[in-house]
Structures are given as structure tokens and as C-alpha cells.
C-alpha positions, -999 to 999 in steps of 0.1 A, spaced: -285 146 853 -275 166 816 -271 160 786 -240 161 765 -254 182 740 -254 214 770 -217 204 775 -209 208 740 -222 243 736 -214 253 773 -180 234 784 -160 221 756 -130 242 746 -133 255 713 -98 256 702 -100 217 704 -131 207 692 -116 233 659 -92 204 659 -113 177 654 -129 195 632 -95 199 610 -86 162 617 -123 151 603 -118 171 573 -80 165 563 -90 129 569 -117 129 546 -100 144 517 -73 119 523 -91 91 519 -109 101 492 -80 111 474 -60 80 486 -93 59 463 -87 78 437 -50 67 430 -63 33 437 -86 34 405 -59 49 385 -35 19 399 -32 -18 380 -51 -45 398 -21 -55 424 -16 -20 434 -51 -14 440 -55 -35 472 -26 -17 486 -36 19 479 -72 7 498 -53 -3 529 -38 25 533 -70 46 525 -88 24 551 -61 35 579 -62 68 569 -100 73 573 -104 50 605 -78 68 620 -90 103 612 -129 95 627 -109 77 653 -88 109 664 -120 131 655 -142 112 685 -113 112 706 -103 147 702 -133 161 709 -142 136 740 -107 155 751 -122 188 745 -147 181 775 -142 209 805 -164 203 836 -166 189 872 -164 154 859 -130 145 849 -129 118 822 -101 92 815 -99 67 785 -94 31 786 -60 25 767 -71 -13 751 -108 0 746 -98 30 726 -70 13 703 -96 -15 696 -121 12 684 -98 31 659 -94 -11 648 -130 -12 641 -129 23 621 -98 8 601 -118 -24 599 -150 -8 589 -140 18 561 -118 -16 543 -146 -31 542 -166 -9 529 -143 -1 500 -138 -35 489 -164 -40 466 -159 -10 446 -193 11 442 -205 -1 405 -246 1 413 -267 11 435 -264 -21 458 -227 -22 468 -230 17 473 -256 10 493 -241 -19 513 -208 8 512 -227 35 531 -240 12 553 -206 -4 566 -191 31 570 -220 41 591 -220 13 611 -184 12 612 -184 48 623 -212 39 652 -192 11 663 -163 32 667 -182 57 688 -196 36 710 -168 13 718 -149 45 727 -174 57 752 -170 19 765 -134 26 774 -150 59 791 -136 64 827 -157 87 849 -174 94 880 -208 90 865 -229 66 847 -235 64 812 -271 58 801 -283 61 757 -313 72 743 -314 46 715 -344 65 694 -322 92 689 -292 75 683 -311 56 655 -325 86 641 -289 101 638 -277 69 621 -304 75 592 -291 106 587 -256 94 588 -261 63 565 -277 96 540 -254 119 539 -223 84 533 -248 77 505 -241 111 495 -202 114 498 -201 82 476 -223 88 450 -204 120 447 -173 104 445 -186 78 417 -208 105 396 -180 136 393 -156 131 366 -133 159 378 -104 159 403 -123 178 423 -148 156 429 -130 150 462 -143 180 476 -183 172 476 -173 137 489 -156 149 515 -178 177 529 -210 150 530 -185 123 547 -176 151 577 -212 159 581 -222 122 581 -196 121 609 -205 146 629 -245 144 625 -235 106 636 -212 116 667 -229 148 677 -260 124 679 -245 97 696 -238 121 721 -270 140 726 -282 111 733 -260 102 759 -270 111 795 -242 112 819 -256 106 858 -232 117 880 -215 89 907 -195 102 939 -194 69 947 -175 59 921 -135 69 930 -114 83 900 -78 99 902 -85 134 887 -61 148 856 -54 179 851 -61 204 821 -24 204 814 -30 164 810 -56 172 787 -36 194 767 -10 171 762 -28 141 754 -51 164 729 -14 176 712 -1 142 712 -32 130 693 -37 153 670 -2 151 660 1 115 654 -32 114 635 -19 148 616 15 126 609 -7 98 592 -24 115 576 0 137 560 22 106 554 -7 92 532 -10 122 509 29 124 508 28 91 496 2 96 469 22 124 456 53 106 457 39 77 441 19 94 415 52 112 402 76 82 406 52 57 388 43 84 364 77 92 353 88 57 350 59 50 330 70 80 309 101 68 306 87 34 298 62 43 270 89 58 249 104 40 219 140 42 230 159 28 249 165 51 277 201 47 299 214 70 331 251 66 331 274 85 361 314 81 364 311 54 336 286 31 351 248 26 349 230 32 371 192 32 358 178 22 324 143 20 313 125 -8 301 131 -6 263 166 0 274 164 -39 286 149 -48 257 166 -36 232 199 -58 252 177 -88 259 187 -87 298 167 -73 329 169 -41 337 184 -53 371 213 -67 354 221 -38 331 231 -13 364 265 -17 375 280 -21 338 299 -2 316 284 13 281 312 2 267 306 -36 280 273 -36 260 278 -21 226 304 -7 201 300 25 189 312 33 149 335 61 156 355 40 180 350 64 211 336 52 245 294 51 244 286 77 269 313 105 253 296 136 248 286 137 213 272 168 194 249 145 171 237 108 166 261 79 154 255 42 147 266 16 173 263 -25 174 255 -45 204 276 -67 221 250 -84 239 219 -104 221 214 -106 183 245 -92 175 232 -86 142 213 -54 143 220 -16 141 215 10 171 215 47 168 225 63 198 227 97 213 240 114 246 234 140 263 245 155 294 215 159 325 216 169 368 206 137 379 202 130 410 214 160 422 250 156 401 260 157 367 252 122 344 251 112 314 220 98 291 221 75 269 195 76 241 188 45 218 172 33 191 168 2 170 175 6 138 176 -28 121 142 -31 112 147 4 93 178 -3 78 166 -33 65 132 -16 46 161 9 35 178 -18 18 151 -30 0 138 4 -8 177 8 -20 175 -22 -39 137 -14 -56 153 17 -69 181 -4 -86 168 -35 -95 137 -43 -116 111 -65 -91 103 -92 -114 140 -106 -125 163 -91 -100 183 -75 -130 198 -42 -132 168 -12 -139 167 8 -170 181 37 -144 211 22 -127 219 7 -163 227 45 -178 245 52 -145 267 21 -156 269 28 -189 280 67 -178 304 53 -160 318 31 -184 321 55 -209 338 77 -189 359 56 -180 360 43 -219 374 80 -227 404 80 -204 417 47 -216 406 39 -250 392 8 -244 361 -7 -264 334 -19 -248 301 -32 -265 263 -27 -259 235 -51 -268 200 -48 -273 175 -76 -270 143 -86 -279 129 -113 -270 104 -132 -298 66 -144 -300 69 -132 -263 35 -110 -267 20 -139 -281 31 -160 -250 17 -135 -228 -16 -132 -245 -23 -169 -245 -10 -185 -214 -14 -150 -193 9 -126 -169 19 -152 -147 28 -176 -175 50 -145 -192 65 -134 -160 80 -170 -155 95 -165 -190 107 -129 -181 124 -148 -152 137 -178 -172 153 -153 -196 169 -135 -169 185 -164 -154 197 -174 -193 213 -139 -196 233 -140 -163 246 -175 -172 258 -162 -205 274 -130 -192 308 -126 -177 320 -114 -143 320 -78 -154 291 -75 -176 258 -59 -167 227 -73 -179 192 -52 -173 158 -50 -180 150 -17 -195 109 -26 -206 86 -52 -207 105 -78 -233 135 -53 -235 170 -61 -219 206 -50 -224 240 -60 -221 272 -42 -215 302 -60 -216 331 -50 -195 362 -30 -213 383 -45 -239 353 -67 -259 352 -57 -294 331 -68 -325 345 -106 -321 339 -111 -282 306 -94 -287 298 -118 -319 305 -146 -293 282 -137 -266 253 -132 -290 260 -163 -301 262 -182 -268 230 -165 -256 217 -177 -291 225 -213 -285 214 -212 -247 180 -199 -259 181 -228 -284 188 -251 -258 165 -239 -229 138 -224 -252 127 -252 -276 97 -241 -293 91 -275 -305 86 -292 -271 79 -259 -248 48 -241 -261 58 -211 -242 91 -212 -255 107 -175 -266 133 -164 -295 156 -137 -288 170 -110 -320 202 -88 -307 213 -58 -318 251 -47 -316 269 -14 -310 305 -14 -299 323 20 -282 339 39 -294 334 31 -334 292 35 -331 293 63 -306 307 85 -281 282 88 -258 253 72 -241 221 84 -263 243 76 -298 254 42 -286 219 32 -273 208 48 -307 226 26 -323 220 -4 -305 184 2 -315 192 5 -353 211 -26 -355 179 -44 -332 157 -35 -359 177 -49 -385 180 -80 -366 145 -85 -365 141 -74 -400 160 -102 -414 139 -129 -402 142 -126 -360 165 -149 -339 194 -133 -351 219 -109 -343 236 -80 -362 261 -50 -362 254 -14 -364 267 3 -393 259 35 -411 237 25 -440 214 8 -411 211 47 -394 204 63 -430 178 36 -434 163 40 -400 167 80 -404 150 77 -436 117 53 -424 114 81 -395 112 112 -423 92 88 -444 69 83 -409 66 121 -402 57 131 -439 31 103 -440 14 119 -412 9 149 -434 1 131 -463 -37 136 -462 -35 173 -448 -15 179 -483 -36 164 -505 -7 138 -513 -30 104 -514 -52 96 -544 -67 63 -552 -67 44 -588 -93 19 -595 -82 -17 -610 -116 -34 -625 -128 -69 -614 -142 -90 -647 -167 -115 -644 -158 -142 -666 -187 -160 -676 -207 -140 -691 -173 -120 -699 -177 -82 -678 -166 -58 -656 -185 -64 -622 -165 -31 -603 -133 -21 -594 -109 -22 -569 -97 10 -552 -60 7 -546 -41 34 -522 -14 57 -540 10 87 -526 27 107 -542 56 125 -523 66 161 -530 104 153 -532 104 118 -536 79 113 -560 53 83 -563 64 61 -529 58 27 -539 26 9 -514 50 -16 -504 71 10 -487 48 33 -467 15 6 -464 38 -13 -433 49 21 -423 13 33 -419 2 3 -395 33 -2 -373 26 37 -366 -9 34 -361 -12 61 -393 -33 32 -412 -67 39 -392 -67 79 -407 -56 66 -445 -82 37 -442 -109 61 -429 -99 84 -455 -95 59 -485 -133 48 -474 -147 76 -480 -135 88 -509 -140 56 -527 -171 57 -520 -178 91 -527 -161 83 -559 -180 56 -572 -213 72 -563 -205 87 -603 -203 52 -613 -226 30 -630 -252 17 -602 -242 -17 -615 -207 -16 -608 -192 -27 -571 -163 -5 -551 -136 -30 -532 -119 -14 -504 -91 -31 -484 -93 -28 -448 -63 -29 -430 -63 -57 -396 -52 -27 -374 -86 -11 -381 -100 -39 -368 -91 -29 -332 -113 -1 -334 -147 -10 -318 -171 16 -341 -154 4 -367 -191 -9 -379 -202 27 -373 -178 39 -394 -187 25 -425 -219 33 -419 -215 68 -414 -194 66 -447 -224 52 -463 -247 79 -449 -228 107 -459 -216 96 -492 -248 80 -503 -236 52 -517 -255 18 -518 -242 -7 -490 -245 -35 -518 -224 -20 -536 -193 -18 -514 -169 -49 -507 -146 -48 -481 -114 -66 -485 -97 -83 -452 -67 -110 -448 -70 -133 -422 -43 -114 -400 -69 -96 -390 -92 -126 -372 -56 -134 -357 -48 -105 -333 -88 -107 -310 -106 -129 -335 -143 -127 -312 -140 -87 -317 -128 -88 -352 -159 -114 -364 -184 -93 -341 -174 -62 -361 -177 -80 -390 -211 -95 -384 -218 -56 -379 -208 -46 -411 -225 -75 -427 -257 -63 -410 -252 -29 -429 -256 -45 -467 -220 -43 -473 -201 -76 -486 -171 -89 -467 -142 -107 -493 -113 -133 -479 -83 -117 -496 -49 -138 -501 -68 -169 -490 -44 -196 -487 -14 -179 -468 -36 -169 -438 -40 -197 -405 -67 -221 -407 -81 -209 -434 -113 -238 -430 -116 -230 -396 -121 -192 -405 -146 -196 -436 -163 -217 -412 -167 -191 -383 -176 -162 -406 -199 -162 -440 -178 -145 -465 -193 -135 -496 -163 -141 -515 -132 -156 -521 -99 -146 -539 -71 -164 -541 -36 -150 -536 -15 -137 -567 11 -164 -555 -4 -191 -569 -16 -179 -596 13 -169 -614 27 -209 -608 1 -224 -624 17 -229 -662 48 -242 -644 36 -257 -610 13 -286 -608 9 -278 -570 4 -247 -575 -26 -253 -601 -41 -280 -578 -45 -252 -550 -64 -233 -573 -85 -262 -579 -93 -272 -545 -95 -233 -534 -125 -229 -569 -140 -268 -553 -143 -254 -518 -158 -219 -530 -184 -238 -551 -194 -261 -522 -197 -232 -498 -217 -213 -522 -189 -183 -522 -177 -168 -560 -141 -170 -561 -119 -144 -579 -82 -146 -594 -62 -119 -586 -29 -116 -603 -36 -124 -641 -11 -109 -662 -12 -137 -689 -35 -148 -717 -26 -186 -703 -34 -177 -668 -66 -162 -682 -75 -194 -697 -64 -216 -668 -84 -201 -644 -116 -203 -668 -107 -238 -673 -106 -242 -635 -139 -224 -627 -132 -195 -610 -161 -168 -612 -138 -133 -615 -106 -121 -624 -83 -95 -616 -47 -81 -629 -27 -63 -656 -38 -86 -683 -76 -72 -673 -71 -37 -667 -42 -13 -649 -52 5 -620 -64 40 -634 -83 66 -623 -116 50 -626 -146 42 -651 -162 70 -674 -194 84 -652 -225 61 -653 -214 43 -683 -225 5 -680 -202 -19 -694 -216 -52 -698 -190 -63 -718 -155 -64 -731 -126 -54 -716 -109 -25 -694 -89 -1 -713 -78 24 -683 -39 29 -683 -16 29 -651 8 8 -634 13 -9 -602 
């Protein structure tokens, strides 16, 4: 009787059991390896890749027992059972695919892995020594052979947790090394625990070593073949899938193309030709698309070039490129590419943006001077006239400040829509700003053709535009230049498109008018006028004159009025009428009011503490928020009593943001400082304003008083205008008496003060501190 464990140290060749050694490892790495695609593999190629890592590892223990069974040398020859020892490397294949099946996620199914590979691993062993065929019996020490499963089932508990817990690629390695030792402890074991009795009685045919050689060659090769056929085929497989998922993830459209067929195409490729990339190989380039230059599709090309398809939605744009590769082993060509519709659309629109404004799909102010370039260009070679017009559209701000953006961007629309049916086949009508838009008429229109188109978008506005039933209803006031009599090129004829806009809306808007000279010098003139008024107050060019205010019952002079006078270096005394609406359509207005503020009141500060200062504050000063503050800094630095200042307003100004303009005003009234309605009666709801606000005082515009002697109407205003005063508690002054019969009119009629020529001429103001209780002014001036 012996033990297996002497026969392994003493009488096993060592070249052979090296073998098995080999075998066990390679086979060990495999598998591993052979899990590791599997978990980089898509579901339905995972079960496959764990087959053939279950074959690999059940065959490699397999051919590791077997091998070094072979590896035996002593007096007792040993034979295998052929069905036995095909069944076990079954039950290894069996074992290790079972084991691998429910992935090792926790501790439990690692567990229950280990535990299948250990017992599949046992099973193996011990169905092999079944098939054992020997002149001896066979008899187990199970105590060891359990103690060597423990340590199996350990070190399998090892290899896998290794294999879970590494991150690298080389985590292989560990899991492999613990898997061979589990092996070996496990077989090794098995075997030291076999005792082997010899039986002369039992009758065996005896091989010899050269049978033992062979059979341990033949083996080892086969299992060597396997095995290397398994990492062959995760190498293969790795690249293969890799590069066609590569060629896959790319945006184009990827083509192999050899003596002028296809013969692989990725899968944008098939896309992009809405067919299956099965059905694409075979074909022609040429049976699929069109390229722009007219050559075939796969000629070799040095850059990219545009190309339609033949196949699918016909409508879209390809870029395509070729290039010349080894594929294959011979020379092919590739096809790049590329869809470029989606592109070439944005492109459009971008295109278009660039040309067009958003809002009405007209022409832009910047492709309008390319046009008008052009046309005067081509203007110069042949003579031809041509006109321009400027438009403006009317009470459009006001539209778009009551009914709001969306309400004025329909009207922007509506307008374009009216301009394009008025317009001709050649014309170009554009929006250049926000209520801004052009025309330019195609060659040969002259004054009379352009006369007619201003008139038929005149009477289209009046048609479409009714003011009377369409509350948001807009005017429009044109402006006419006409190449090559108002200019040669494009700043002079816009120029004087401009001009003859302005003079347009000068004479009562809704109208249209030429260019001509005398509207340039007039325009030229307003812009020097403009630009010296802006160094009017650096020059000491503005003074003030005073024109007293006469109580009339008892009969005195109550203060003055403080009226606004320049006097230009070359032009001489520029009448108020002139620069005043020059001043607030440049914005000049808020310096000359803040400057005519203070120095009235500094001024009147000399005066007789009795006597009131009137100033008139312009409505565009009203759309300064401090302007509160700045009276009252006027008052703080000057010194002058608040009672004694009166401002002057008109009701344009509660017109433009009438909640700011009476907050401001409630402001001032705070300070002291009396507020006057001036030119009551021409203002919009008058009532409704003397209502909102508590005026101090009333005075009634010069217009009516200089009808009274002739216009009953006239004198009846005056009336009603003295009745409503006296109910509402507010003194109401006459302005505009240059009559003794006005005088006595509005005496007759009530009114509490008077103003004019017939009073007093605006002068330079009252003697210093000198009270006047009564008679009259005596100052000279004029007006």
C-alpha cells in the first residue's frame, strides 16, 4: 500500500507534470480574459463569450488532471476509460457555466460562484479517477479530501473577488494565479488522499512509455489548440467589433469601393441612403448619387465637392470626399460623406437674416445700399433716372406706446404688406429703422412716376389705415429724391430724401414732397442754427427780459414773467419761435431751462419780496426724474423764496407719461413753489387735467383773447374758462392784452390778472426792491 503523494515526488516525470502546469495556467488566463470581453460585450453577445469561457476552463482543468494522471511512472500501468473521461471534462464545462451565470454582483452569487467551480472541479477529479484502469484498488481518505476542498472553495473565493475588485487589465493575473492554486491544492489533495492497493489478480494489458508519450502530446496539444483558439478569438473579435464600431460612431457616412463596386459601407453610410447596409454592396457609386462636377463618385478627387442622392429624399445636399486606401490587401477606394442639408438650410436662413429685416421680411438697411450702389452704377452708364423715397410712418410711437410691441409689430407688418402691393416688379422696398422704410424704384421713373406711387401708397394707407374705425391705424409722410437731378451718389441722394421727408412732415404729415434746393439751405441752416445753440450758454449769448403780470382789482404789478432771449453773434436777435422747437427736438431745452431757472431766480432775489418770478418749463424737462430736485437746488443756492416762484407748464407735458409728470409735479408743489396751466384751452382734456392736479393758476391762451371784440365764441370761452377758475378756486390771468378794449373785456369778464404789450414790454426787469403797488409798467422792449 502508498500513497499518491510519494508517487508524485518519486515517480512522475517532471517534463509532464511542467505541462499540466502550463495547461492549468494558460487556461486560467484564458478564461478570465475570455469574461472579461463578455462584460465589455452587449447583452446577446454576452451569453456567447461565457460559453466559450466555460469550454475553455473545463477543458484546461480537464487536460490539467489528465496530464498529470499521464505523468505517472511505476510498476502499475494505468489506462483511462474513454466514455468516463470525456464525461468528466463535460462536468468541468458544465461546472465553470454555471458558475458564471449569475454574474458575481455581492457576496452571495460569488460565494455560490466559488462554490460551483470547486465542486465542479472535484467532480471532475473524481469521475476521472472512476474511468481509472489499473491493477490495483482505489480506496479515499474523505477527511482530507474535504479539508482540500475548503482550501479550494478559498482560494476560487479569491481568484473571483480579484477579478470583480481590480479595475485594471491586469487584473487577470491575480485571478488567475489563485484559480491554479485552487486547482492544484484541490487535485494534489484529492490525490494524497488516494490510496492505491495493488491487485495481481486483477488482468490489465500493459502500455508502454512511448504510449504514454503520445497520448500526453496528443492531449496537451488539443487542449493547447483550444485554448489558443479562444484567445485568438478574443483578439480577433475585440479588433473586428472595435473597428466597426469605430467606423460606426463616426458622423459620415463611410463607403469601401474596389473596381467600381461596393463592397462595405458603414452604418451611417446606410442611413444617409435609407437602405440596409446589405443592399448597398454590390452597387455602383454612381447608381446612388450624382456628383456636381459631373465625374463618376469614386474618381480620385484632390478636395470635397457637393453631390445629390439618387436614392431617398432626393432633396438634400451631400458633401463627399475620396480618398485612395490598401484595403484588403489591394488598392480601393473610400468614399467619405456627409449630410449637408440640415446645414445648408441654417446657412440659408443665416443668408437670409443678413439680408432681410426679421420682423417684415423686407429688404435690410444693408442690402438696400448694396441695391442702391448698384443702381447707381448702373444709373451712370446709362443715364437713366431712377427715384428714392423716404417714409415715415405717422402717430406710429403713439400706437406703440398704448396698445404695446406686439400691437406695433403687426402694424410694422401691415405696412410692409401695403408697400409691396404698391411697388412694382422692379422696385425695392426696405426697412432701414424702427418706423423707417424706403423705396427705390427701378430705372426710368422720374418726378411723375414717382408722384404716382406716393400717391397710390397714400390712398392704400387711406384705404387700409382708417383712423376713424381702426384705433391703431397709422399715416405715412414721403419724401422724394430722383437720380440724377438730387444727387450723384448714395449719401447725397439719401441726403436728400431726408430733406424732402422733413418737409413733408412739416407741412402737416400724410403728405408727400420733392427735394429741392431751398429745402437743403433750410435744413443746412436749422443744423448751424442747432450747433451754435449748443454754445449759446458757454458764450454768454442768452439773456432773459422780464414782462410784468398786473393784478387787476386792486390795479398792480403782482411779478413778472421771465421770457428766454438769444442773441446770435452774426445773425443777431433769433426770434423764440425759431430756436425754442430747435432746443427741444435736440434735447438742448433741459441745459437752457436749467440755466434760465437759475438765473431768474437769482435775478429776482434784487426784487421787491412782494413781487412773483414765472418761469416756463419746457414738457421735455419733464422727462427728467430729479427734476423736483432741481428746483430745489435752484432755490437753495439762489436764496430765493419758493412762494415766490411760478412755474409755467402746457398740458403737452401731462401728455407724453402723465403719472411721472403729476408725481414731479406734486414734488415741486411740496417745495412752496406754485404750478400755472399755461395756454389752457388748446391742451387735451383740459377738465380731466385740472381735475388730476391742483394748479394754482390759470391763464388763458392769447388766442382767444385777441377774438373777443370780434368773436362771440371766442368771448364765451373766456367766460366759461373765468366761471370754471372761480368755482375751482384758481385766479385766472389774460395773457395777450395789447388793447385798451381787451383790457376792459376781461375786467368785465372777471379775470384776476393780466398780461401783454398794453401792460408792459418784456424788459430787463423791475428797479431793485422798489414796491409797486400801483399803476402801470413802463419797462420798454419788444417781443
Amino acid at each position: 500500500m502508498f500513497t499518491v503523494l510519494d508517487c508524485v515526488t518519486d515517480r512522475h516525470d517532471a517534463a509532464i507534470t511542467s505541462v499540466s502546469a502550463v495547461i492549468a495556467s494558460i487556461g486560467m488566463l484564458a478564461f478570465f480574459h475570455l469574461l472579461m470581453r463578455a462584460e465589455e460585450n452587449t447583452h446577446a453577445r454576452r451569453r456567447n463569450w461565457r460559453i466559450v469561457a466555460a469550454c475553455s476552463a473545463g477543458l484546461s482543468v480537464w487536460a490539467t488532471h489528465f496530464v498529470a494522471m499521464l505523468a505517472y511512472q511505476g510498476s502499475i500501468t494505468l489506462h483511462f476509460d474513454l466514455l468516463l473521461t470525456a464525461f468528466s471534462a463535460l462536468i468541468a464545462i458544465v461546472g465553470f457555466w454555471l458558475a458564471i451565470q449569475g454574474g458575481f454582483q455581492d457576496v452571495y452569487r460569488l460565494a455560490t460562484s466559488a462554490a460551483l467551480i470547486t465542486l465542479a472541479v472535484a467532480a471532475m477529479h473524481f469521475v476521472g479517477m472512476a474511468g481509472l484502469e489499473a491493477a490495483a484498488r482505489l480506496h479515499f481518505e474523505w477527511a482530507e479530501i474535504a479539508a482540500g476542498g475548503a482550501i479550494a472553495f478559498a482560494l476560487f473565493t479569491l481568484c473571483l473577488l480579484a477579478f470583480k475588485h481590480v479595475r485594471t487589465r491586469m487584473r487577470i493575473v491575480p485571478a488567475a494565479g489563485s484559480a491554479v492554486l485552487g486547482i492544484c491544492v484541490l487535485h494534489f489533495t484529492s490525490m494524497a488522499a488516494t490510496v492505491i492497493t495493488p491487485d495481481p489478480s486483477i488482468a490489465l494489458s500493459t502500455k508502454g512509455s512511448a504510449d504514454t508519450i503520445w497520448l500526453t502530446s496528443s492531449v496537451a496539444m488539443v487542449t493547447l489548440l483550444i485554448l489558443a483558439s479562444s484567445i485568438v478569438a478574443v483578439v480577433i473579435d475585440r479588433h473586428l467589433v472595435d473597428l466597426k464600431g469605430f467606423a460606426n460612431s463616426t458622423l459620415d457616412g463611410l463607403a469601401i469601393v474596389r473596381d467600381g463596386a461596393i463592397i462595405e459601407v458603414n452604418a451611417r453610410f446606410a442611413r444617409l441612403l435609407d437602405r440596409d447596409a446589405a443592399a448597398l454592396v454590390g452597387l455602383r457609386p454612381d447608381d446612388l448619387m450624382t456628383a456636381s462636377d459631373g465625374q463618376p463618385i469614386d474618381a480620385a478627387r484632390t478636395g470635397t465637392l457637393e453631390a445629390v442622392p439618387l436614392l431617398g429624399e432626393k432633396a438634400r445636399v451631400f458633401e463627399i470626399a475620396v480618398h485612395t486606401i490598401e484595403y484588403g490587401g489591394r488598392p480601393s477606394q473610400v468614399i467619405a460623406l456627409r449630410d449637408l442639408t440640415e446645414r445648408r438650410t441654417v446657412q440659408k436662413k443665416v443668408e437670409y437674416l443678413a439680408r432681410h429685416d426679421i420682423l417684415t421680411g423686407l429688404t435690410n438697411r444693408s442690402t438696400f445700399q448694396d441695391s442702391l450702389e448698384m443702381q447707381l452704377a448702373h444709373g451712370a452708364e446709362t443715364g437713366k433716372p431712377f427715384a428714392l423715397l423716404a417714409l415715415d410712418l405717422d402717430r406710429f410711437k403713439a400706437v406703440n406706446d398704448l396698445f404695446g410691441h406686439a400691437e406695433g409689430d403687426r402694424v410694422l407688418r401691415d405696412v410692409a404688406g401695403i408697400l409691396r402691393a404698391c411697388c412694382r416688379g422692379g422696385d425695392t422696398v426696405a426697412r432701414i429703422g424702427g418706423d423707417e422704410f424706403v423705396i427705390l424704384t427701378s430705372e426710368g421713373v422720374g418726378n411723375v412716376s414717382a408722384g404716382a406711387l406716393a400717391e397710390r401708397v397714400h390712398a392704400a394707407f387711406r384705404e387700409r389705415m382708417n383712423v376713424s374705425i381702426d384705433p391703431t391705424a397709422v399715416g405715412v409722410s414721403i419724401g422724394i429724391a430722383v437720380y440724377p437731378k438730387d444727387g450723384l451718389d448714395a449719401d447725397t441722394l439719401t441726403q436728400a430724401a431726408d430733406v424732402a421727408l422733413y418737409r413733408a412732415k412739416a407741412g402737416g404729415r400724410g403728405m408727400h414732397a420733392f427735394y429741392d434746393l431751398t429745402m437743403d439751405q433750410e435744413r443746412r441752416d436749422r443744423r448751424l442754427l442747432e450747433g451754435d445753440l449748443r454754445q449759446a450758454i458757454a458764450r454768454d449769448e442768452l439773456h432773459l427780459v422780464f414782462q410784468p403780470i398786473e393784478a387787476l382789482e386792486p390795479r398792480q404789478t403782482v411779478g413778472y414773467e421771465a421770457l428766454l432771449r438769444w442773441t446770435h453773434p452774426t445773425r443777431g436777435n433769433v426770434s423764440p419761435e425759431l430756436f425754442i422747437p430747435i432746443a427741444e427736438e435736440s434735447g438742448i431745452i433741459l441745459a437752457i431751462g436749467e440755466w434760465a431757472l437759475m438765473e431768474a431766480c437769482r435775478q429776482a432775489t434784487d426784487w421787491n419780496p412782494a413781487l412773483k418770478v414765472a418761469v416756463n418749463v419746457s414738457a421735455i424737462q419733464f422727462r427728467l426724474a430729479n427734476l423736483a430736485f432741481v428746483v430745489g437746488s435752484i432755490l437753495d443756492v439762489t436764496g430765493l423764496a419758493p412762494q415766490r416762484l411760478e412755474l409755467e407748464i402746457t398740458e403737452t407735458a401731462l401728455l407724453k407719461d402723465r403719472a411721472m409728470t403729476l408725481d414731479i409735479l406734486t414734488q415741486i408743489k411740496a417745495l412752496g413753489v406754485k404750478i400755472v396751466m399755461d395756454d389752457f384751452g388748446t391742451g387735451y382734456s383740459s377738465l380731466s387735467n385740472l381735475q388730476s392736479f391742483p394748479f394754482d393758476r390759470l391763464k388763458i391762451d392769447r388766442s382767444f383773447i385777441a377774438g373777443m371784440a370780434t368773436d362771440p365764441n371766442a368771448r364765451a370761452i373766456v367766460r366759461s374758462v373765468v366761471s370754471l377758475g372761480r368755482s375751482l378756486g384758481l385766479p385766472v390771468t389774460a395773457e395777450g392784452i395789447e388793447t385798451p378794449a381787451q383790457y376792459q373785456i376781461v375786467i368785465d369778464e372777471g379775470c384776476a390778472h393780466a398780461q401783454g404789450y398794453l401792460l408792459g414790454k418784456p424788459a430787463a426787469g423791475p428797479e431793485r426792491r422798489i414796491a409797486r403797488s400801483s399803476g402801470r409798467t413802463a419797462f420798454a422792449g419788444g417781443r
